[in-house]
C-alpha positions in Angstrom: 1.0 57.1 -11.4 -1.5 54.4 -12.3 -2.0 51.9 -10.0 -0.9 48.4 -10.2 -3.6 45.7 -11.8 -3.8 42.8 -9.4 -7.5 41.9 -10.2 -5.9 39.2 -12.6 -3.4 37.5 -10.0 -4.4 33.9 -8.3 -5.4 33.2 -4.9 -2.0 31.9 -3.7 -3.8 28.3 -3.3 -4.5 28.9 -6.6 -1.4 29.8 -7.9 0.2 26.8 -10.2 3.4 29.0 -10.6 3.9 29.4 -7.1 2.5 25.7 -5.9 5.5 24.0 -8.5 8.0 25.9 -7.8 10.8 25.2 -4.7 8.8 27.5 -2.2 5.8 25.4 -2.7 7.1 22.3 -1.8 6.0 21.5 2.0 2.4 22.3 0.7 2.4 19.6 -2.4 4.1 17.0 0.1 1.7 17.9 3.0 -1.5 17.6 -0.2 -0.1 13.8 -1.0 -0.7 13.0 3.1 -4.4 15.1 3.6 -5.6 14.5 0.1 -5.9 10.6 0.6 -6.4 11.1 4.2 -9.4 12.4 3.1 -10.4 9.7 0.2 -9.9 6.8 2.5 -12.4 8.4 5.5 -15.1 9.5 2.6 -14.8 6.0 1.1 -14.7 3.9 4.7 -10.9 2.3 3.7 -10.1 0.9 7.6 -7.2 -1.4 6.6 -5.8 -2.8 3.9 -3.8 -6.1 2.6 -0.4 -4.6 0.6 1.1 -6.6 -1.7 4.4 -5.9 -3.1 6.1 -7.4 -6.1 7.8 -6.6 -9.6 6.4 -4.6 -12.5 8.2 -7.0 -14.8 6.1 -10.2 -13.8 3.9 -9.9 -16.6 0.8 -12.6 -17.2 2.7 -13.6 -20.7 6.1 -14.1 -19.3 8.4 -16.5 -18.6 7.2 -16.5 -14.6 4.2 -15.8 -15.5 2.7 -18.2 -12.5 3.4 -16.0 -9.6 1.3 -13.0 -11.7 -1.3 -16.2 -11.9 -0.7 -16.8 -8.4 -1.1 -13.3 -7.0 -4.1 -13.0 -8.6 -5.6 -15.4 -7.2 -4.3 -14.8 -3.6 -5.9 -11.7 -3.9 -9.6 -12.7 -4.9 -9.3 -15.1 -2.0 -8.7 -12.2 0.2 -10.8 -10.1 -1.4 -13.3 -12.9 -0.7 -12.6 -13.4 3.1 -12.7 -9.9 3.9 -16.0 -9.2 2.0 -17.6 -12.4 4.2 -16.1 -10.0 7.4 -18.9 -8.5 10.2 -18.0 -5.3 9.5 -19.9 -1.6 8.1 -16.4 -1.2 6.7 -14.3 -1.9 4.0 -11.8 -4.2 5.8 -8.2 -5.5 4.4 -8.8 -4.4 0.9 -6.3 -5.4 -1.3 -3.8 -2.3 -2.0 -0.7 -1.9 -4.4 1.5 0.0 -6.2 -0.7 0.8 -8.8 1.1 0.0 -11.7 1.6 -3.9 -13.8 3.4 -7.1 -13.3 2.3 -8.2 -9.6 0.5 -4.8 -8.8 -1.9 -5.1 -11.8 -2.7 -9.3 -10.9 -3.3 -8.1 -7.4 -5.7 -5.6 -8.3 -7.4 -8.0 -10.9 -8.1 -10.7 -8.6 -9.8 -8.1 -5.9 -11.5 -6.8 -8.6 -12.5 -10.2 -10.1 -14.1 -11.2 -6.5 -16.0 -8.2 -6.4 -14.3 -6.0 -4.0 -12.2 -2.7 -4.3 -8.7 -2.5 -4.8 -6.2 0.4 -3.9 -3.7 1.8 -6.2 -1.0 4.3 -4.4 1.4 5.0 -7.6 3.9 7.1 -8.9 5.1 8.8 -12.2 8.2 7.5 -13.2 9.8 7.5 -17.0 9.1 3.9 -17.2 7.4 1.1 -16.5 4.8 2.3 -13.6 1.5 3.6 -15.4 -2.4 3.0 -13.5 -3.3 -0.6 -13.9 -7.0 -1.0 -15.7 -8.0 -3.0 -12.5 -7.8 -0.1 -9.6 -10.8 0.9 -8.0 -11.3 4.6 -9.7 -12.2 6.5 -6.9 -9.0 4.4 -4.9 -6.1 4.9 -7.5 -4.1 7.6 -6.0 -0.7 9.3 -8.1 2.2 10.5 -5.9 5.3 12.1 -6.7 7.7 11.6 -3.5 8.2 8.2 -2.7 8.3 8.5 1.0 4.9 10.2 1.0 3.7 7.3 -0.9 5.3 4.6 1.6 3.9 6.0 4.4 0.7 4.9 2.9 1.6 1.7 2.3 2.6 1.6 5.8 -0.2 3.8 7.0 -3.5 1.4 6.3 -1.5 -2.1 6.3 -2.6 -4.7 8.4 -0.3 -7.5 6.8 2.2 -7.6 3.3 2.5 -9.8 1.0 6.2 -9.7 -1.0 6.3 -11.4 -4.3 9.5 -11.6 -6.0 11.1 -8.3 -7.1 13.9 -6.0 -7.9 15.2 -2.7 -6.0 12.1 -1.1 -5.3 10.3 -4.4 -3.6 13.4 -4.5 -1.5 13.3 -0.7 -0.6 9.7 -1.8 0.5 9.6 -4.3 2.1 13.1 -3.4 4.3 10.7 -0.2 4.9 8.3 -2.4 6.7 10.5 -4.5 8.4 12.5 -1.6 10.1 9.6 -0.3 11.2 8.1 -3.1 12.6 11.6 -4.3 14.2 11.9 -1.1 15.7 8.4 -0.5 17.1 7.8 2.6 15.3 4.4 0.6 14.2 1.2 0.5 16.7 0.6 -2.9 15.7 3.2 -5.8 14.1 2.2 -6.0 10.5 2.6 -9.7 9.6 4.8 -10.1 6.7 4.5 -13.1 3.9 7.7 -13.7 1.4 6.4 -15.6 -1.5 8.3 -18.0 -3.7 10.9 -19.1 -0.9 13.2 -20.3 -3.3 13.3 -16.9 -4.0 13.7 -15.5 -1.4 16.0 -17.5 0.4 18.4 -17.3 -2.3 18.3 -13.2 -2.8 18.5 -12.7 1.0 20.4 -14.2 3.2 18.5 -13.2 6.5 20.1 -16.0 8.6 23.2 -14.1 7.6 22.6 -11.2 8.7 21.6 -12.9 12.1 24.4 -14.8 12.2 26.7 -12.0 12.0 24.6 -10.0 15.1 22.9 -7.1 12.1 19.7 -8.5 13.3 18.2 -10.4 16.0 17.7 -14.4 15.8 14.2 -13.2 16.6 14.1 -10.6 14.0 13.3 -13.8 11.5 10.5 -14.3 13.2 9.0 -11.2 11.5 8.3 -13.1 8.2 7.1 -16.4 7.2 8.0 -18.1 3.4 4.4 -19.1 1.2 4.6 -20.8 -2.2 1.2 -21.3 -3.0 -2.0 -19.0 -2.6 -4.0 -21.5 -0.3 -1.4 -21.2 2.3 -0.5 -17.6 2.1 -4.1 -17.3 2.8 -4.1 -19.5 5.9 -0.9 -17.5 6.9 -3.3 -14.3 6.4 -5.8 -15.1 8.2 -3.9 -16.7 11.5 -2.4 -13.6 12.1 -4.3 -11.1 11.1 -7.1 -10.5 13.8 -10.4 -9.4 11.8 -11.6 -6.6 14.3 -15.3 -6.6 14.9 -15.3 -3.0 14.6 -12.5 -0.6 12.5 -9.7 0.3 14.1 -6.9 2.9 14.1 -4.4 3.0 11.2 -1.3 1.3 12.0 1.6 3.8 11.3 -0.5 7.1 12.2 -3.1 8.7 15.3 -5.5 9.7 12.6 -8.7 8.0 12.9 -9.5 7.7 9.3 -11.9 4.9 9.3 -14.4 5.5 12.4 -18.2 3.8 11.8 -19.3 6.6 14.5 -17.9 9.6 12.5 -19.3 11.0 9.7 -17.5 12.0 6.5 -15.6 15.3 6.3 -17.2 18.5 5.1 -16.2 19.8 1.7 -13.7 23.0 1.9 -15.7 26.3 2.0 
């Protein structure tokens, strides 16, 4: 009997067939947490500024000012973080990647000069890489909570613009998490267009009825202009002389002292 030819098969790390299929899939979720991991130490990403907001708010539509406005938020604090002390790239701008309020966020950073973070994901439609994302900073995931968890995982403050079902998954994502301590540090939280806001969520309702906590709406503040989102920014959000741990996670990714990790032998 002949023996069996195996000098074609794949390493099983390199095995596509075996990497997409159901028994492969703690390995591609565990990739979409060490592969960026990994990005943000080799590229010195401490922290970032998230801003949320809908995919629909496009710069030629009928509210087209907050796409104006969150692009200019964003070079301001692209602007104030790039005057920071700090070897590090400190509270850079980071979204979800795609247009509408993601894509002006990312074009302000970029218009001030800085880099700009793009965490999305493939979905049938509407959410496609804006042309604004910093190359070696535009990330594509396929679960959602592996993406959130990077939102979560760098954020030192959020900025909501308005938006539909996913910028209320989000930002209720945050706000758990903060409310329930599950974050090292409070990430302070910015709703912008209060008219908005006010009027899509009641949150004195849901204090009023004992859901939350009367100090619970504490864990936000309303903005309807760039300058004072900016002020709001930058009065709670303490710049750090030196990088500091990732809010959600242990893992130092961002440590001036450490040097950048070794490529796989």
């Amino acid at each position: 009997m002949n023996e069996p030819d195996v000098s074609h098969r794949p390493l099983a790390y390199k095995d596509e067939a075996f990497l997409d299929s159901d028994a492969g899939r703690s390995v591609r979720i565990l990739t979409e947490y060490l592969q960026p991991l990994a990005t943000f130490a080799r590229e010195g990403i401490c922290d970032t500024i998230v801003f949320f907001g809908s995919a629909r708010l496009r710069a030629d539509g009928p509210l087209r000012r907050f796409y104006d406005e969150a692009r200019e938020l964003a070079r301001l604090v692209t602007e104030w973080s790039q005057g920071l002390p700090s070897s590090a790239h400190r509270f850079v701008v980071c979204t979800g990647g795609g247009g509408g309020i993601m894509e002006a966020a990312n074009r302000g950073a970029a218009e001030a000069g800085g880099r700009t973070v793009g965490l999305n994901i493939g979905l049938p439609h509407e959410q496609r890489p804006n042309a604004y994302l910093t190359p070696e900073l535009s990330f594509e995931f396929h679960y959602f909570f592996m993406r959130k968890l990077w939102f979560a995982h760098l954020a030192r403050a959020l900025v909501v613009f308005p938006g539909g079902f996913g910028t209320l998954d989000e930002l209720a994502e945050i706000l758990t998490l903060t409310q329930t301590g599950k974050l090292q540090r409070r990430i302070p939280i910015v709703l912008y267009g209060s008219a908005y806001w006010q009027e899509i969520v009641n949150f004195p309702a849901l204090a009023r009825y004992g859901m939350i906590d009367p100090a619970d709406l504490d864990l936000f503040r309303y903005a309807d202009d760039p300058r004072t989102a900016l002020t709001l920014l930058q009065a709670n959000v303490a710049p750090d002389p030196e990088p500091a741990l990732p809010a959600f996670a242990h893992s130092n990714v961002c440590n001036d002292a450490s040097p950048p990790p070794r490529a796989a032998q």
